[in-house]
C-alpha positions in Angstrom: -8.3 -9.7 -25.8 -7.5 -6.8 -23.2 -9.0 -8.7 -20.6 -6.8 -11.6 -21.6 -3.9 -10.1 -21.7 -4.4 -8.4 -18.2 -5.1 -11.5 -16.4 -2.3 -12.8 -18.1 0.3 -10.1 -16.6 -1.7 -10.6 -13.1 -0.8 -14.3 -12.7 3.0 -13.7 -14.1 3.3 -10.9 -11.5 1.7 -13.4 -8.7 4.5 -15.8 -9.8 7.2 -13.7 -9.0 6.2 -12.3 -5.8 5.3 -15.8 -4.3 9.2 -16.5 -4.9 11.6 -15.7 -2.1 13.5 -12.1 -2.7 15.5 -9.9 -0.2 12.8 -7.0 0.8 13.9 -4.2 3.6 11.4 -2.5 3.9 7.8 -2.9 5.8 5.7 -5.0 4.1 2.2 -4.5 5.8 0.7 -1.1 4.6 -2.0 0.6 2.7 -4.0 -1.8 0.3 -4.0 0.5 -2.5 -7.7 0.6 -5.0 -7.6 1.0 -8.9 -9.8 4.1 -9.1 -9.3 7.9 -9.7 -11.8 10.0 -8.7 -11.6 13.2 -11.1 -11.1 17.1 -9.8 -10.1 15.4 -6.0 -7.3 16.8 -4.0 -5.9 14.9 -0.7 -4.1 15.4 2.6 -2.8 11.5 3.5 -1.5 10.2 7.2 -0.2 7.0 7.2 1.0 4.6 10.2 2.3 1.6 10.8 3.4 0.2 14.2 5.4 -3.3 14.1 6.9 -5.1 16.9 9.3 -8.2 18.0 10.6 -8.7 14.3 14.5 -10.1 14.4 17.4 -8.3 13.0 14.5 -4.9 13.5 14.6 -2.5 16.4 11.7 -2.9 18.5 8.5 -0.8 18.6 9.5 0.4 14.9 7.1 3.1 14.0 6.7 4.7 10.7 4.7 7.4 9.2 3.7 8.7 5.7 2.6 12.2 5.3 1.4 13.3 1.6 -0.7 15.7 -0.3 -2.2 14.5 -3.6 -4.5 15.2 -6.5 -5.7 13.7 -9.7 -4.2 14.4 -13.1 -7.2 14.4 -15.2 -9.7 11.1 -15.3 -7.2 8.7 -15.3 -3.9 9.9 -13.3 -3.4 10.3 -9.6 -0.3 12.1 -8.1 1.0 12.1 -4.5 4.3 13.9 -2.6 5.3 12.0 0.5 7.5 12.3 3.3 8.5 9.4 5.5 9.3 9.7 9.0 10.7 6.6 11.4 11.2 6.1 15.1 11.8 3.3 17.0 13.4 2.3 20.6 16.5 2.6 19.0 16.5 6.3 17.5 14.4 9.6 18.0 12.2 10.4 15.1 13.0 11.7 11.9 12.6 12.2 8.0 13.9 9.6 6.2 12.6 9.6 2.8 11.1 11.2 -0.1 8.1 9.7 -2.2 6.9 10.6 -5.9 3.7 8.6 -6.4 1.8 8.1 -9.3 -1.6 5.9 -9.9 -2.8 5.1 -13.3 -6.8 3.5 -13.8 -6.3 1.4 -16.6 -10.5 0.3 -17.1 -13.6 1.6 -15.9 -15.4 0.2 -12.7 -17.4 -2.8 -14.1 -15.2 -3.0 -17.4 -14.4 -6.4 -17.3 -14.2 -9.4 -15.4 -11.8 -7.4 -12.6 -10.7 -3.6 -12.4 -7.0 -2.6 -13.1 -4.9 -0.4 -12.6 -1.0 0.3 -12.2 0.9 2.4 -9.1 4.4 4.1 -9.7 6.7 5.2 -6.8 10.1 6.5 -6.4 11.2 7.1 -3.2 15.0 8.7 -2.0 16.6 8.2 1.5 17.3 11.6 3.1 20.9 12.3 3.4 21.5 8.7 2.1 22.6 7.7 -1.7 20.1 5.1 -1.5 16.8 4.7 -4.2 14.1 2.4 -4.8 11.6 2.3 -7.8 8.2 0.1 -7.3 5.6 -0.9 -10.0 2.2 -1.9 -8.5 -0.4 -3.9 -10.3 -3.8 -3.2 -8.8 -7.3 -5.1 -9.2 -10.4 -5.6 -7.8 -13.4 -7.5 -8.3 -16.9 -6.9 -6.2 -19.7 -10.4 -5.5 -22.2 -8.6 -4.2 -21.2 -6.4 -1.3 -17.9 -8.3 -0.8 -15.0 -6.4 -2.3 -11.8 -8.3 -3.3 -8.8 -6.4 -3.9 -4.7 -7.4 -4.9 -1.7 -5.5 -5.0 1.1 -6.6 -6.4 4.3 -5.1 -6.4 8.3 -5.3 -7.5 10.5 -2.9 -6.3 14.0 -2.0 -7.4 16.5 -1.0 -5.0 20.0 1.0 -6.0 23.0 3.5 -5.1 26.1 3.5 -3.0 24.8 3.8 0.3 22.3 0.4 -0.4 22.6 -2.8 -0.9 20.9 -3.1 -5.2 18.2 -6.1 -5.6 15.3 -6.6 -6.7 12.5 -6.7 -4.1 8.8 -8.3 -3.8 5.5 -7.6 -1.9 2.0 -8.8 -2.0 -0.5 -7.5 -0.4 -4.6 -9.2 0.1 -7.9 -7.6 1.3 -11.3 -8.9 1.4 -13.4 -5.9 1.9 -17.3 -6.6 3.4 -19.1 -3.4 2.6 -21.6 -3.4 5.3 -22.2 0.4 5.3 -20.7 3.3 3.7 -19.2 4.6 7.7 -18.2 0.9 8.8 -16.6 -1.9 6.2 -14.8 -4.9 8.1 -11.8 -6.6 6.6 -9.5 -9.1 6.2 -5.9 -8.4 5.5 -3.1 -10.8 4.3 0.6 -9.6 3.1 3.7 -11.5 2.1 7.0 -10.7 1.1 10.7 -11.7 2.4 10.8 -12.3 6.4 6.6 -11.1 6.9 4.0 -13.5 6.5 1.1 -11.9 8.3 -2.6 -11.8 8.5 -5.1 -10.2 10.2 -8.7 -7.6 10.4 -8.8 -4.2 9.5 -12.2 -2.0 9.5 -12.4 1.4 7.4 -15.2 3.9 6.5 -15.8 7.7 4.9 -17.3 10.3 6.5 -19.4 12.6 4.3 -18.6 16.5 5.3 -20.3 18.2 2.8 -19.1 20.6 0.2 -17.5 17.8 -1.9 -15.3 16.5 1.1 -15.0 13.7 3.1 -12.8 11.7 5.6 -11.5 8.3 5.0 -10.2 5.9 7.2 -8.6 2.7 8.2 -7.5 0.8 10.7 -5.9 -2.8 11.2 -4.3 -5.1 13.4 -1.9 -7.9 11.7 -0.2 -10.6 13.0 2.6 -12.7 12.0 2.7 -16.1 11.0 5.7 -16.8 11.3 9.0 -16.8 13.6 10.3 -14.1 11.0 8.0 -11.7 10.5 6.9 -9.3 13.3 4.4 -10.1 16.2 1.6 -7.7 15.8 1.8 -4.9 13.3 -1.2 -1.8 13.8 -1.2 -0.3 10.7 -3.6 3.4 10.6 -4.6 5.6 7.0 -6.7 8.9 7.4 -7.7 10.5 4.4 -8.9 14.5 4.0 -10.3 14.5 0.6 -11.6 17.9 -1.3 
């Protein structure tokens, strides 16, 4: 019955985001996975470089820098701050991120693995909010990984324009060895239809820690969604 109900909620999500819906913000980022690893702590760099997108300045870069940890077995929390640049302005803060993941089954559970992503981010200087609700879930065949993320986001305050705002993001995941796993990376959402490879591996350091990353390279589709898009994720985990 569980697993009914959550494949249930997974389709109904998948119908919504496949409908057009005002989006402002970058759709190609981090494909996010529906696990918590208990007693770990992180330091998080994000990037992700777009160009020739109309109605965006050009060589728009923007970064993500966080430190989380997990809340017990089930819970992970994460503090951001956003930074932006572009031809068009110098860099600079520009937000504020409260993130919050939530494993809803265990790995092999059910048919797929679940789990929910919370955020609330705040423009700096700028009445300006957004809240997002992520469904995660993954399913392995063998050493191919499959993951979804699916997300509505919420957008209010004076200084912003309030709707109601989609994004889906796609990975299949090849999991060739623990230091090298090729990709392939697909993300929609209002003005980006893109698709492209991405690679990403850990790096054992001993003592408990490690270093993940990622990189990718993601191209439009489309006469509205930017031309290439380099997205970048390094993980310090402890």
């Amino acid at each position: 019955m569980r697993s009914s109900r959550l494949r249930g909620l997974c389709l109904l999500a998948l119908a919504v985001l496949v409908r057009p819906a005002g989006a402002d913000g970058v759709v190609i980022d981090k494909i996010y996975h529906p696990y918590v690893q208990p007693l770990e702590r992180e330091f998080e760099w994000r990037a992700s470089l777009q160009n020739d997108q109309p109605g965006r300045p050009d060589n728009l870069e923007l970064y993500r820098f966080a430190y989380g940890q997990s809340l017990g077995e089930k819970w992970f929390a994460e503090v951001y701050l956003l930074g932006q640049t572009s031809d068009d302005e110098s860099f600079d803060i520009k937000a504020y991120e409260l993130e919050a993941l939530r494993q809803l089954t265990e790995q092999g559970e059910y048919w797929a693995d679940w789990g929910v992503v919370f955020e609330l981010e705040k423009e700096s200087g700028r009445d300006a909010w957004e809240f997002s609700t992520g469904l995660l879930a993954e399913k392995e065949w063998g050493k191919w990984s499959g993951t979804a993320n699916l997300f509505v986001m919420q957008e209010w305050g004076s200084d912003i324009v309030n709707e109601l705002e989609t994004r889906l993001g796609l990975q299949a995941r090849y999991r060739y060895a623990r230091g090298f796993e090729p990709a392939i990376e697909l993300y929609s959402g209002e003005d980006t239809r893109a698709i492209g490879p991405a690679v990403m591996g850990q790096v054992k350091l001993g003592n408990k820690r490690q270093l993940r990353w990622e990189a990718g390279a993601i191209f439009g589709v489309d006469s509205k969604s930017p031309d290439t898009t380099l997205r970048f994720l390094l993980e310090f985990e402890f």
